[in-house]
C-alpha positions in Angstrom: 17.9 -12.0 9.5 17.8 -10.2 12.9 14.0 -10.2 13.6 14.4 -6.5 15.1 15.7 -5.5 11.6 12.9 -8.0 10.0 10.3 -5.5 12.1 11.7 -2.2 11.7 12.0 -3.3 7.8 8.2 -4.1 7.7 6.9 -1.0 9.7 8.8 1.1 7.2 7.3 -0.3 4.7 3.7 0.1 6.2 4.0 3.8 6.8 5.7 3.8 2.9 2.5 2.6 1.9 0.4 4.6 4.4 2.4 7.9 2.8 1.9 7.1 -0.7 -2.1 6.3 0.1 -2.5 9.5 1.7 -0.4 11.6 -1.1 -2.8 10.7 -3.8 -5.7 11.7 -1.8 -4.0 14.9 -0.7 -2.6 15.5 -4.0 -5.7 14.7 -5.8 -7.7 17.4 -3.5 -4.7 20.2 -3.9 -4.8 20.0 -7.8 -9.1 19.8 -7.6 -9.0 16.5 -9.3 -11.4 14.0 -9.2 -10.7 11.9 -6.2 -12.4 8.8 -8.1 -9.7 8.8 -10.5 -7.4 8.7 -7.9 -8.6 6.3 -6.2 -9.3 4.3 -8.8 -5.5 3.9 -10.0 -5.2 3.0 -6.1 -7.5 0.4 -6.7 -5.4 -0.5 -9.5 -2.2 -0.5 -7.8 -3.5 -2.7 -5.0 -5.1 -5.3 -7.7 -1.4 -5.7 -9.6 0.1 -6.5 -5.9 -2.4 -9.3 -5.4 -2.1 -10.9 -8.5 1.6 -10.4 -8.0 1.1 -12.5 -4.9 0.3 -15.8 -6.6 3.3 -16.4 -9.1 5.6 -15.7 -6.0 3.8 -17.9 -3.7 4.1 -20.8 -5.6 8.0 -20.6 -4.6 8.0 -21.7 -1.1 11.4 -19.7 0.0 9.8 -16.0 -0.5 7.4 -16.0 2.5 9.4 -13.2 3.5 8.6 -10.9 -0.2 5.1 -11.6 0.4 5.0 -10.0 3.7 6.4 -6.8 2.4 4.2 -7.2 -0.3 1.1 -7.0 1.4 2.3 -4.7 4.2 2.5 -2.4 1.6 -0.9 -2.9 0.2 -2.6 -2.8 3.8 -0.4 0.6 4.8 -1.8 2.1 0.6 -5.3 1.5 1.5 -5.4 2.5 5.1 -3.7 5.8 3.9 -6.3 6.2 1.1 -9.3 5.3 3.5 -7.9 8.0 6.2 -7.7 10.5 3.2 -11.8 9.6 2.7 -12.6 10.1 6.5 -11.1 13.1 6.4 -13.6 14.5 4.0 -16.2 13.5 6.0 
């Protein structure tokens, strides 16, 4: 794969992640919801993508799935922690 595509690919899914992190918090705060409850299923969300990460790292050939993987986790829960500073 062209590594320029390889990158653009991953920063798109980082800002993907970043989005949907900082919708629940938004979303959550519009609607006057609990914003533990939304964090929480965050929380949940990131916990099911790690324990995703071990069945598909025991196959050596999807190095490339894992990065996406946790690019998307790291882009979720820097959008859900910029959503909390925001309230500070």
């Amino acid at each position: 794969m062209n590594p320029w595509r390889k990158y653009s690919l991953f920063l798109i899914i980082l800002l993907t992640g970043f989005l949907i992190g900082g919708a629940i918090g938004t979303i959550n705060g519009a609607l006057s919801l609990m914003d533990p409850v939304g964090a929480f299923f965050v929380v949940l969300i990131l916990e099911f993508l790690v324990r995703l990460r071990q069945p598909i790292s025991s196959y050596g050939e999807f190095d490339f799935v894992l990065s996406l993987i946790d690019l998307a986790r790291i882009g979720m829960l820097y959008g859900l922690l910029m959503e909390g500073f925001k309230l500070l």
